[in-house]
Each structure stands twice: as structure tokens, then as C-alpha cells.
C-alpha positions as CSV (number, residue, x, y, z in Angstrom):
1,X,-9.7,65.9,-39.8
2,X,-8.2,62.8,-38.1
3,X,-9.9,61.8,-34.9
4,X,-9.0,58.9,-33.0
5,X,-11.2,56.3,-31.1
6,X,-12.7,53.1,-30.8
7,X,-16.0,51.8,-31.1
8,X,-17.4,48.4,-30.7
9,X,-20.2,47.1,-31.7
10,X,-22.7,43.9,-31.0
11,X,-25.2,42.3,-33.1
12,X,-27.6,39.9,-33.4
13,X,-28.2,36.8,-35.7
14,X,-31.7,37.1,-36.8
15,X,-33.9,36.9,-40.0
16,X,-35.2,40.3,-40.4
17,X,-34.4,43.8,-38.8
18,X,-38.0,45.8,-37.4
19,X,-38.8,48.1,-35.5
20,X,-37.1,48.2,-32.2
21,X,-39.7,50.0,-29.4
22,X,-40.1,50.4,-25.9
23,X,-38.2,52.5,-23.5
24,X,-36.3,54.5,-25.7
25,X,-36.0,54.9,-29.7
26,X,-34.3,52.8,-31.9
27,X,-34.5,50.1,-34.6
28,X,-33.1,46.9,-35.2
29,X,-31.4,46.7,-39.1
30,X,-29.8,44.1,-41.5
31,X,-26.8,45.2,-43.9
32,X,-28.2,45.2,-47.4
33,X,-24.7,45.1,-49.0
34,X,-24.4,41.9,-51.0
35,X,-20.5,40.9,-48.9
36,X,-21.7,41.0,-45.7
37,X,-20.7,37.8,-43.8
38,X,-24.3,36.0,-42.6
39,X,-25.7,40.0,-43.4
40,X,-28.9,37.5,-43.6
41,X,-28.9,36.5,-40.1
42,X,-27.3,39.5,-38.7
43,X,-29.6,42.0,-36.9
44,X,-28.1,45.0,-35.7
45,X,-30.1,47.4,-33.1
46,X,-29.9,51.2,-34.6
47,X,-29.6,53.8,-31.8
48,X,-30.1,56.5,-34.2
49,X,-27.9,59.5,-35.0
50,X,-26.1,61.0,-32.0
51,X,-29.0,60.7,-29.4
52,X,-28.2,59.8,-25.9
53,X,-28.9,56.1,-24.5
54,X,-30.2,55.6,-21.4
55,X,-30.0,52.7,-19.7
56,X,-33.2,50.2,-19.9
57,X,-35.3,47.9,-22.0
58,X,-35.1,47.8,-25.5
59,X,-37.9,45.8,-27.7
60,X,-37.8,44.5,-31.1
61,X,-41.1,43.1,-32.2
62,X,-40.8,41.3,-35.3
63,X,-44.4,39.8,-36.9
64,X,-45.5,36.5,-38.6
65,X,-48.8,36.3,-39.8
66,X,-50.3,35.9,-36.6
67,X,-47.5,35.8,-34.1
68,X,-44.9,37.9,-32.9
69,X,-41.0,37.1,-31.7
70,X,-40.5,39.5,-29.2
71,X,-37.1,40.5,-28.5
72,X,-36.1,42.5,-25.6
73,X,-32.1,43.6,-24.8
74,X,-31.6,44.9,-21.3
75,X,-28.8,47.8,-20.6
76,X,-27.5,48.5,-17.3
77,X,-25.0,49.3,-14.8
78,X,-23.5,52.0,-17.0
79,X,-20.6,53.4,-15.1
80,X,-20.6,56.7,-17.6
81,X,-23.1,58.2,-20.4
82,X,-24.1,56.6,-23.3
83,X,-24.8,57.7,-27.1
84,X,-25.2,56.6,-29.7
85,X,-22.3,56.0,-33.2
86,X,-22.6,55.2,-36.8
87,X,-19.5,53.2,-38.3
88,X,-17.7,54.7,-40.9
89,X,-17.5,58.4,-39.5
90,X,-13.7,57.9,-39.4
91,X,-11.9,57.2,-42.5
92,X,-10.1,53.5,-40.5
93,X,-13.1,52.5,-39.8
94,X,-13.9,48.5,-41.1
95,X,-17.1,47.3,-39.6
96,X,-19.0,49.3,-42.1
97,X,-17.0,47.7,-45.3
98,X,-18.5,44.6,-44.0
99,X,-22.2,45.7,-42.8
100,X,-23.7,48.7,-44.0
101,X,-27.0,50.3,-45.6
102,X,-26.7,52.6,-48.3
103,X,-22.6,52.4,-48.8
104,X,-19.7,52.7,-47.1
105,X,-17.9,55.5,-45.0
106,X,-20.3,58.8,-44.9
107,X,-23.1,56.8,-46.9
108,X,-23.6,54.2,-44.1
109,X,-27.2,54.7,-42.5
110,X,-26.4,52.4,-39.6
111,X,-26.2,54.0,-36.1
112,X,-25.2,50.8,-34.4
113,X,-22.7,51.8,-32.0
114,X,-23.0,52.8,-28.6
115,X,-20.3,55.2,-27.5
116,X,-19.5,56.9,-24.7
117,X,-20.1,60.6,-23.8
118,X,-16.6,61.4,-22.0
119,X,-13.6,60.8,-22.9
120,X,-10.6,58.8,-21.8
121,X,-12.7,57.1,-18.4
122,X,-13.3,53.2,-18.7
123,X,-16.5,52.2,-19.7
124,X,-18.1,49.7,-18.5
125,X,-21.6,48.0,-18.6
126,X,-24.1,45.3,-18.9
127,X,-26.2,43.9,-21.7
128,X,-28.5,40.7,-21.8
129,X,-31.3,39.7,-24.4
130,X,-34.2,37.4,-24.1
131,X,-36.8,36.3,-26.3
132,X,-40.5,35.5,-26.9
133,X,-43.0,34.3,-29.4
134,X,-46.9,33.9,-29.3
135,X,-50.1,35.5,-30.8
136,X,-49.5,39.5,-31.5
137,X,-50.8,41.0,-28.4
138,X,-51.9,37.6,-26.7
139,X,-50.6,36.7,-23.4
140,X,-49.2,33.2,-24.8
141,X,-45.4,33.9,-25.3
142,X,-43.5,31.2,-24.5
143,X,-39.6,32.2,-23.7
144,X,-37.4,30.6,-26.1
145,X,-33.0,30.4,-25.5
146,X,-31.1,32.8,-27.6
147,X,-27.7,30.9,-28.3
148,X,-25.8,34.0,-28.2
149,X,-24.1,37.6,-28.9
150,X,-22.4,38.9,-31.6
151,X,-19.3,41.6,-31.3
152,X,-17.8,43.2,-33.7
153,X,-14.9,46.3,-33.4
154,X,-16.7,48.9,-35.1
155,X,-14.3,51.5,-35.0
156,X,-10.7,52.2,-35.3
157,X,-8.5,52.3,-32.5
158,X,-5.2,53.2,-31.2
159,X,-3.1,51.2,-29.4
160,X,-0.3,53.6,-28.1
161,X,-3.2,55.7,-26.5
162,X,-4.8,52.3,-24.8
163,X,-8.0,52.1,-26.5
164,X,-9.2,48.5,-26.3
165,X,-12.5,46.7,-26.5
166,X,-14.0,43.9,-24.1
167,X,-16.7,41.3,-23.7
168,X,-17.1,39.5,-20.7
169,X,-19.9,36.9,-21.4
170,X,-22.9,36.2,-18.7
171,X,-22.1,32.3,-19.0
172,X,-18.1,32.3,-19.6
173,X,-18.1,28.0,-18.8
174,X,-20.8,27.2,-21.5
175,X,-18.9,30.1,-24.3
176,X,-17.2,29.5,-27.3
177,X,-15.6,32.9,-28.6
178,X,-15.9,32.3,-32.6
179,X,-14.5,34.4,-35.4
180,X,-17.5,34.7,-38.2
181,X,-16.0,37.6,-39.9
182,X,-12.8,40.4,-40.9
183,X,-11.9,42.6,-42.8
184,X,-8.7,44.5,-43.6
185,X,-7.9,47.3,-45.3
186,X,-5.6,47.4,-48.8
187,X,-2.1,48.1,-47.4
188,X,-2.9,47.8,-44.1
189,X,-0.3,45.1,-42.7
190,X,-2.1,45.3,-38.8
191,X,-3.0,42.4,-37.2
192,X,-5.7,42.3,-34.8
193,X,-4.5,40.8,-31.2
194,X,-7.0,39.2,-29.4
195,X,-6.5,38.0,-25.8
196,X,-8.6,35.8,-24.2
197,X,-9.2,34.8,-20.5
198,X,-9.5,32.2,-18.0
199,X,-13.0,34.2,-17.1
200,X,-13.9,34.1,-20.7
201,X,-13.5,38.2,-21.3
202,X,-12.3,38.9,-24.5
203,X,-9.8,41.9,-25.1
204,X,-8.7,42.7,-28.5
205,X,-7.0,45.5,-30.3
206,X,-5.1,46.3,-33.6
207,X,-1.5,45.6,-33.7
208,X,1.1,47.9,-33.7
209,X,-1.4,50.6,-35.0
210,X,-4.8,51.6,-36.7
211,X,-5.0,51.8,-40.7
212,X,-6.6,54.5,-42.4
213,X,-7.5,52.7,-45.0
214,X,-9.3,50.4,-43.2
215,X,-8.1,48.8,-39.5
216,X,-8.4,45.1,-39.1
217,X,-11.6,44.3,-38.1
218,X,-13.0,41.2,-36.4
219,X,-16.9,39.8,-35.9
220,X,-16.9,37.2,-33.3
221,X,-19.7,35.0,-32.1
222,X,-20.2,34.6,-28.7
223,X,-21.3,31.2,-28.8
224,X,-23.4,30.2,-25.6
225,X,-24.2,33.3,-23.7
226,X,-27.0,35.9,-24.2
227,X,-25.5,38.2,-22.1
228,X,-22.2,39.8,-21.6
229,X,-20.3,42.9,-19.4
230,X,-18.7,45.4,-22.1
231,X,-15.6,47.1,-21.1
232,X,-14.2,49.5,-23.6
233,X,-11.8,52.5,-23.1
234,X,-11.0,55.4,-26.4
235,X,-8.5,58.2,-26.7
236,X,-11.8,59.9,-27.7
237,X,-14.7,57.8,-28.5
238,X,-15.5,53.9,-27.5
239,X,-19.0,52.2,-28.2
240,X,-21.1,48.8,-28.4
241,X,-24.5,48.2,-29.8
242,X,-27.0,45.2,-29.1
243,X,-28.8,42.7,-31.0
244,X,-29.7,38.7,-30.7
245,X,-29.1,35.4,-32.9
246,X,-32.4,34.0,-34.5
247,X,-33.5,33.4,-38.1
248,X,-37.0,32.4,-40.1
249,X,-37.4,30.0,-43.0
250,X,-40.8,31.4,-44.5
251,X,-43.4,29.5,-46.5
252,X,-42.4,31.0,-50.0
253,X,-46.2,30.4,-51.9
254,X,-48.0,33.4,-53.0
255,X,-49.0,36.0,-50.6
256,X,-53.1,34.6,-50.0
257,X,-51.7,32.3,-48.3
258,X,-50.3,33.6,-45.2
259,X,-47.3,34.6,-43.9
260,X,-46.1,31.6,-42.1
261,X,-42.7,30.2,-40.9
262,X,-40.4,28.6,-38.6
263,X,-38.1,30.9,-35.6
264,X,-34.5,28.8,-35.4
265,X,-31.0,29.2,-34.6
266,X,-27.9,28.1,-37.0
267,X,-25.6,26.0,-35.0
268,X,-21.9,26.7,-35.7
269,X,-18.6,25.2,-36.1
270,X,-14.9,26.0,-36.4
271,X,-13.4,29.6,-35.9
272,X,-12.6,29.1,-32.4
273,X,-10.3,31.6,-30.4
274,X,-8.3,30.0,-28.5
275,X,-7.3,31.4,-24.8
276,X,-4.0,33.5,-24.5
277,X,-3.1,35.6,-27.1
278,X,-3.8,35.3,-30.8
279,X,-4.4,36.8,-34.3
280,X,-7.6,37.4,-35.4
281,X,-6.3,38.3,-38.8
282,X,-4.1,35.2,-39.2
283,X,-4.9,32.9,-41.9
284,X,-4.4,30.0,-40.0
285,X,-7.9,31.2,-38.1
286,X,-10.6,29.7,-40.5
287,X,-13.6,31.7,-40.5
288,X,-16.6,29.3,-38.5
289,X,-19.8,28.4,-40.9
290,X,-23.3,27.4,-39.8
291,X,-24.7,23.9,-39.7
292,X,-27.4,22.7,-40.5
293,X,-30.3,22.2,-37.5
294,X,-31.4,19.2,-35.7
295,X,-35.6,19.0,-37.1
296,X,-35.5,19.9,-40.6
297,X,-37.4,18.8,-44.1
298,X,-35.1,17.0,-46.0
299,X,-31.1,18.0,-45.8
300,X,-31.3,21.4,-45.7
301,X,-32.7,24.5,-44.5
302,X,-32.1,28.5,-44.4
303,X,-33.6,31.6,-43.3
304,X,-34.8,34.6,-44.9
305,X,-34.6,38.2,-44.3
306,X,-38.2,38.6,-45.3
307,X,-41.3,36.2,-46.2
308,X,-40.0,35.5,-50.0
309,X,-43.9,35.3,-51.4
310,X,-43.8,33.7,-55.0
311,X,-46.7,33.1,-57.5
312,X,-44.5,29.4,-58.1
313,X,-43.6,28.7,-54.4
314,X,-39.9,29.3,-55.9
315,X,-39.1,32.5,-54.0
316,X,-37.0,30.9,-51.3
317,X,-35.3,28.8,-54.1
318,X,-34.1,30.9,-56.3
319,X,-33.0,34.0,-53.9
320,X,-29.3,34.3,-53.2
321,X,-28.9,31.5,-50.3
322,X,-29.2,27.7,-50.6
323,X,-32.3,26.2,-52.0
324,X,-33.3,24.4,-49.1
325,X,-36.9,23.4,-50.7
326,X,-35.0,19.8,-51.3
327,X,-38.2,17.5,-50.3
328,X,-39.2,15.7,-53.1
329,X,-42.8,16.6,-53.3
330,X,-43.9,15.1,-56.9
331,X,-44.9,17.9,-59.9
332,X,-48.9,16.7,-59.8
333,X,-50.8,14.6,-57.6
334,X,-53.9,12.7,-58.6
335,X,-57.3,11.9,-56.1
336,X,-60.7,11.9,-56.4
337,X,-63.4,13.5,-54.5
338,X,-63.7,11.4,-51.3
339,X,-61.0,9.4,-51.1
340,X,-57.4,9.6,-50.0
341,X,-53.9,10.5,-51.5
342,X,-50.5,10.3,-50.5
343,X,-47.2,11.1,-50.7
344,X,-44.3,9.2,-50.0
345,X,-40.5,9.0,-49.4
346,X,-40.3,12.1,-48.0
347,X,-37.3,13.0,-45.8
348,X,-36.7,14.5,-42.4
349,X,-34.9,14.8,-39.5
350,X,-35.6,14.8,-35.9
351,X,-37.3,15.1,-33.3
352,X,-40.3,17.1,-34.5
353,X,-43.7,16.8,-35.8
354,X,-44.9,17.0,-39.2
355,X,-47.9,19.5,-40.3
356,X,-49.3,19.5,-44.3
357,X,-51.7,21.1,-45.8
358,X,-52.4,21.1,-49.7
359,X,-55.4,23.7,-51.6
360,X,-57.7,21.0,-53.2
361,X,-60.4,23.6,-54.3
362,X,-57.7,25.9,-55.8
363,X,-59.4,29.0,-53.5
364,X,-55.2,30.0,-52.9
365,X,-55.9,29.5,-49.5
366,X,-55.6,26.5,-47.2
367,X,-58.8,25.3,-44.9
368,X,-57.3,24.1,-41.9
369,X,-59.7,21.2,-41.4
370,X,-60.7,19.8,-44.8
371,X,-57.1,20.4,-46.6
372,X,-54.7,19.3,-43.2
373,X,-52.9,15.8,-43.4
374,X,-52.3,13.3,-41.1
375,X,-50.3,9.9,-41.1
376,X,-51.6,7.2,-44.0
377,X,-54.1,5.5,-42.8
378,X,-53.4,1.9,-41.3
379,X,-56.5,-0.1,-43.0
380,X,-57.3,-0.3,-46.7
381,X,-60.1,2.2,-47.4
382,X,-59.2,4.0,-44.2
383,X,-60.0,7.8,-44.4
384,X,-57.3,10.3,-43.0
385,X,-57.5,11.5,-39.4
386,X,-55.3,15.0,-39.9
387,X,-53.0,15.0,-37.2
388,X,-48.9,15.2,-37.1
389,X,-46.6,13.1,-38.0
390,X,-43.8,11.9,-35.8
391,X,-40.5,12.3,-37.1
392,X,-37.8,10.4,-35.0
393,X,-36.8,10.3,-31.6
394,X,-33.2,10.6,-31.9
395,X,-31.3,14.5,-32.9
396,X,-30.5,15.1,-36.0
397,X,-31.5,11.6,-37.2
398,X,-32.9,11.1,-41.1
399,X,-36.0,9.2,-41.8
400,X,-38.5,8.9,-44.3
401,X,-42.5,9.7,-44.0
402,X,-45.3,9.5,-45.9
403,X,-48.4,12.0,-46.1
404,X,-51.9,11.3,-47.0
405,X,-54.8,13.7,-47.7
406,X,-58.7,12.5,-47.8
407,X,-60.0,14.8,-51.0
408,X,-62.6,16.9,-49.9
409,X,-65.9,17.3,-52.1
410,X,-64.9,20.7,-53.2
411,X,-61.9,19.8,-54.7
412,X,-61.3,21.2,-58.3
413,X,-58.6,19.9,-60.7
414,X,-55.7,23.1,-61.7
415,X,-56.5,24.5,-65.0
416,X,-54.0,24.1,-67.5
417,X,-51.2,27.1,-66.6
418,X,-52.1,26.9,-63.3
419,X,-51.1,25.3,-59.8
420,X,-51.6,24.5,-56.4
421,X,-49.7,24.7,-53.2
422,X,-48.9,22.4,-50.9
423,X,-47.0,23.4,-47.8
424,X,-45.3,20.7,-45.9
425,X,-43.8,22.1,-41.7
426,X,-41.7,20.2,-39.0
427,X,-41.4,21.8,-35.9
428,X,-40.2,20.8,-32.2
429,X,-42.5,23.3,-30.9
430,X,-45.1,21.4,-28.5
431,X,-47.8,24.4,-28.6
432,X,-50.2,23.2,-31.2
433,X,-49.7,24.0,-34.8
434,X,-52.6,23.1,-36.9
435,X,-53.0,26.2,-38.4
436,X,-50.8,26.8,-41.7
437,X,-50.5,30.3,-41.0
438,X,-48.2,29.6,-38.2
439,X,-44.6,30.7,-36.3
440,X,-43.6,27.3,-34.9
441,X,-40.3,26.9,-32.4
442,X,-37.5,24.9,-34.1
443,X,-37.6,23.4,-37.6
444,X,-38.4,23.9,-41.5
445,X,-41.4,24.9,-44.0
446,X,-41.5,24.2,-47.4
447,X,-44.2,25.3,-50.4
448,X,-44.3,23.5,-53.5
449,X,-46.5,25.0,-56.5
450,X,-48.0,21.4,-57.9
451,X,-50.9,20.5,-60.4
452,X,-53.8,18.2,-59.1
453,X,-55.5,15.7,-61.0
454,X,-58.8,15.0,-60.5
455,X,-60.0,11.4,-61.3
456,X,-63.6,10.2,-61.1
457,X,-62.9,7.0,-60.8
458,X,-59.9,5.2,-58.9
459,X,-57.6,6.7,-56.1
460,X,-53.7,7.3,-57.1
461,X,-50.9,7.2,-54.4
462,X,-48.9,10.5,-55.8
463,X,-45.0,9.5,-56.1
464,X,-41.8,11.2,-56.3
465,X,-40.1,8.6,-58.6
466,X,-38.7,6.4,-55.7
467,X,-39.9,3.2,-54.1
């Protein structure tokens, strides 16, 4: 049975989809299918199958060891009822070729839309996110900026019977409109017409006609604004859904030692729609990527869907995304009981502060007193006072730091076959941060697996090979 409609949905960059909780039921998801554009930073709020929506607060809590990111999306000013949609109940649909959970068309387990109850009326509301971080169930959270919206068209829709999707966003002079994802269906020749405003709305709808094979299908990043006014009309069905852009780069030792890691946001670049009318489907419409951030450990960084734990501190290296454990932490490092090691050379970028820890005593977890690092000491002989390290002044800006250690009196050599960890964190979060069980603001952690050398006799400055 053909039915005809549009649906439209919005998403959220983030690390991880958890459970969404609050007002009303729902959940926030991640595809799992292995094409789905940034399906690692894309978090999609679930709605779940065919229940109403009323209008309200929505909460994701997602947790970190210790600490929470609390995320809550705010509906309002519906102008008609609200349910939700799962893409890939009609056979045009393309959202769910590009994000999905559990396969395509009927197998899709993602109830992201949110679609309208009557048919053939404008639809018309508001949706705005904000965010939150600090202890689980404390009363420290600390609101941090969420860059911006994600909209996808989730459905099919028909242009002779003026279905259309729009997104107005909260903040239309700080918005770029970017294009972070499409898909088109084999044989389908449709483009995807885009228009975009002088208030920043943008209207878009496939050109001359749907394809059942799979309609052209845009995801666009709404670069800039938290917040947006969704206008959508369908022949018979029309829908949005809700998320917000974040990710996590998680300490990747074993599990003893704590779920730990770092809330950021990918900057981006390229894909920009420009105002008046365009194709989203034209080639000459490059697809935007993701930078690099500002405060990072060494050149790279990336997030994870999920803490990657790793008996060899290797889990974030060798998943499917870049191997952004690039400092050059040495293979063994050599001290004695009472005096001091360092390492050197080691890159970052600011602004930020530095945090390191390393297991002396092999207990596979880290004391955050005895086994925390500070800058080397200025005199010869000096002990270590653990404290951070500065990392530049300037954004973005490479430099190079050193580390040192004093070796407490427990401190046990690794057994041949075995290792250590040591877990090195820059962050631009001013809330303190000694603990290395932490969610810091803005900025990188790294694990290395190492050996440690125990000599009786003479203090060595561990090295990564450079001067």
C-alpha cells in the first residue's frame, strides 16, 4: 500500500545514546550500521512506537564514572498534536539507509520522528536543548553551550501535494546551515531543492517528485543555534525528532581504572548552503568534515560511543575511528623509590591544563595524591608538587610539556608480561580536576599501557626518543 507523507527528523551530535527520562518516555539512540555519516556522534532521541508527544521537557542523562551530562530538549508551542514515527515505514523512505538499528526499511528499531496527528494542517513548533555536567545527583552542574541541531528529512515527500519541511533556527545571525550527509536511491534521478532565507529558515523538498526506491535525502547541521521553530506540512504524515551535538573521548585502560573522559564538540567546515535556492544533491555541494578542537593531546583527538576499556590501553586505537592516542609517551619508564621521573616532549595544544597520573604500585588503580604529576621541578633534587600543567595561552596553538612523577615508596617494578597505565588529560574546564576518574569540559585523555623499571640506585628521565 503506497502512502504518502513527509517526515523530518533532528538529531543530535553526541558520544553515546542513554536513556532519555523526564516528562514523558523516550530514549536517545545512535545508528549501529557501519555507513552512517558521524553515526558516532549522532544521537537521535527515540519517541517510541506510535505514542503521542506532549509538549515539555525531555532529559537524557548520560554517565561518567562519577559525573553526569545532562541533556534536556524543550518542546513547545505546538500548534497541532504530536506522535511519534519510525523511518523506513514507507518504502521512499532514505533517512533510515543512512541511520538505522537493526536494518533497513521494516527492520529499523528507531522511532525518531515526530509526526503529526492530523492531516493536511501546517505544523508548527518549537524545540531548544541545553546542557549540563557535574557529580550524578550533586547540585554542581555547570551549563555548558551546545553548538547546534541536526535535521535530517526522514521521510518521503511529495511535492505536487505541498509537503515541505522547515527549520527556522533560534539564532539565524550566528547559523551556518551545513550539509553532513545524503543519500539517494538507485534510479532515483530527484534532486533535493533547498531554499534558504534571509531569516535563516530552511525549506527543502525533493524535486520534481519522491522515489520509491529511496527519495533524496539530506542531513544538515545547524551550525550555531541550539534551538530552532519546525514548520512541516504532509499530504498525510509530517514529523521532526530532537537531539544535541556533543561527544566523549574516554580513557581506554582496563576497566579498574575508572570510567573517565572528556565532554567536547567537533568543529566543522565546508558543506555550506548557500541562501536562495540550491541542490542538496548536487555534487558540486561537498559534504562538511569535522576539525580537530582547540585543547587537545598531541594532533588529534575523537570521541567514542562508549568507554572503549582495554587490558593494553589500545581500545580507543584500534576501534574503527582515528587513533588519536598520538602522544609519544615512551614503552617503559625507569625511577626509583623516592625520587622523580619525567617525561618529555610531549605535545599539546591550547589553552588548557594538563592532569597525569601513572600506577607505580601496579594495584590497576590510580591514587590521586601519591601517583598525580605536576610540572618538573625547577631545582636539582627538587621533589614534585602535583599540580597542572599550563598548556598555552593562545587557541589551538602546539607546544611541548614535560611531566614528572616523585616515585612513591610502594612502587613495584611490572612483572615480565605485564604493564602499567599511565593516563595523561587536558582540559579547559576551570572546576578542579585532580581526580583521574573524571568528565572534564573541553579537551583530550589518553591511556598508555607502559612497563616501569625500578632502579635502586640512580634516577632516569624516561624519553620518547627526541631531544
Amino acid at each position: 500500500m503506497t502512502r504518502l507523507g513527509a517526515v523530518l527528523a533532528v538529531g543530535s551530535l553526541a558520544v553515546t545514546g542513554l536513556v532519555l527520562s523526564q516528562d514523558a518516555p523516550a530514549e536517545a539512540v545512535f545508528a549501529t550500521n557501519d555507513n552512517a555519516p558521524f553515526g558516532n556522534l549522532i544521537d537521535w532521541f527515540d519517541w517510541g512506537g506510535g505514542g503521542a508527544i506532549p509538549m515539555g521537557q525531555y532529559t537524557n542523562t548520560r554517565v561518567v564514572g562519577a559525573s553526569e551530562i545532562v541533556t534536556v530538549c524543550t518542546l513547545s508551542n505546538a500548534t497541532s498534536a504530536l506522535k511519534s514515527y519510525k523511518p523506513g515505514g514507507f518504502q521512499g523512505d532514505g533517512l533510515d539507509n543512512l541511520y538505522n538499528v537493526g536494518g533497513t526499511d521494516g527492520a529499523n528499531t528507531m522511532n525518531i520522528g515526530i509526526t503529526n496527528v492530523e492531516k493536511r494542517v501546517d505544523v508548527n513548533f518549537d524545540v531548544s536543548c541545553t546542557m549540563k555536567v557535574g557529580t550524578v545527583g550533586g547540585s554542581d552542574h555547570v551549563t555548558v553551550d551546545i553548538p547546534g541541531l541536526v535535521v535530517a528529512d526522514a521521510e518521503s515527500s511529495v511535492v505536487d501535494r505541498g509537503e515541505f519541511i522547515e527549520a527556522r533556527p533560534a539564532s539565524p545571525s550566528t547559523t551556518t546551515w551545513r550539509l553532513i550527509g545524503r543519500y539517494l536511491g538507485e534510479g532515483c534521478d530527484s534532486s533535493l531543492e533547498a531554499n534558504l532565507g534571509a531569516d535563516g529558515a530552511l525549506n527543502f523538498k525533493p524535486v520534481p517528485d519522491q522515489c520509491t526506491s529511496g527519495s533524496p535525502t539530506a542531513v544538515l547541521f545547524m551550525d550555531g543555534s541550539a534551538g530552532a521553530h519546525i514548520r512541516m506540512f504532509g499530504a498525510s504524515t509530517t514529523a521532526v525528532a530532537i537531539g544535541v551535538v556533543s561527544y566523549v573521548d574516554y580513557a581506554d585502560g582496563p576497566a579498574s581504572y575508572g570510567a573517565a573522559g572528556v565532554l567536547d564538540f567537533p568543529s566543522w567546515s565546508g558543506g555550506e548552503v548557500q541562501p536562495g535556492v540550491s541542490d542538496l544533491m548536487s555534487s558540486d555541494l561537498k559534504l562538511a568534515t569535522i576539525g580537530q578542537p582547540q585543547t587537545r593531546l598531541g594532533h588529534l583527538t575523537d570521541g567514542e560511543p562508549l568507554p572503549p576499556f582495554s587490558a593494553d590501553a589500545k581500545g580507543d586505537d584500534n576501534n574503527a575511528e582515528t587513533n588519536d592516542e598520538d602522544l609519544a609517551v615512551p614503552a617503559a619508564i625507569t625511577g626509583y623509590r623516592g625520587g622523580v621521573v619525567i617525561i618529555k616532549d610531549l605535545v599539546c595544544a591550547g589553552p588548557g591544563r594538563v592532569f597525569a597520573w601513572i600506577d607505580f604500585n601496579g594495584d590497576s588503580v590510580f591514587d590521586p595524591v601519591t601517583e598525580r604529576g605536576g610540572p618538573v621541578p625547577t631545582t636539582a633534587g627538587g621533589l614534585v608538587t602535583p599540580a597542572a600543567i599550563p598548556c598555552g595561552a593562545q587557541a589551538g596553538e602546539e607546544k611541548t610539556f614535560s611531566v614528572a612523577w616523585n616515585v612513591p615508596a610502594d612502587a613495584r617494578p611490572t612483572a615480565p608480561g605485564e604493564k602499567t597505565l599511565v593516563r595523561i588529560g587536558i582540559t579547559t574546564d576551570q572546576r578542579p580536576a585532580e581526580q583521574p576518574m573524571l568528565l572534564a569540559i573541553g579537551g583530550e585523555l589518553e591511556d598508555h599501557a607502559v612497563d616501569f623499571e625500578l632502579d635502586p640506585y640512580i634516577v632516569t628521565k624516561a624519553s620518547n626518543g627526541s631531544a
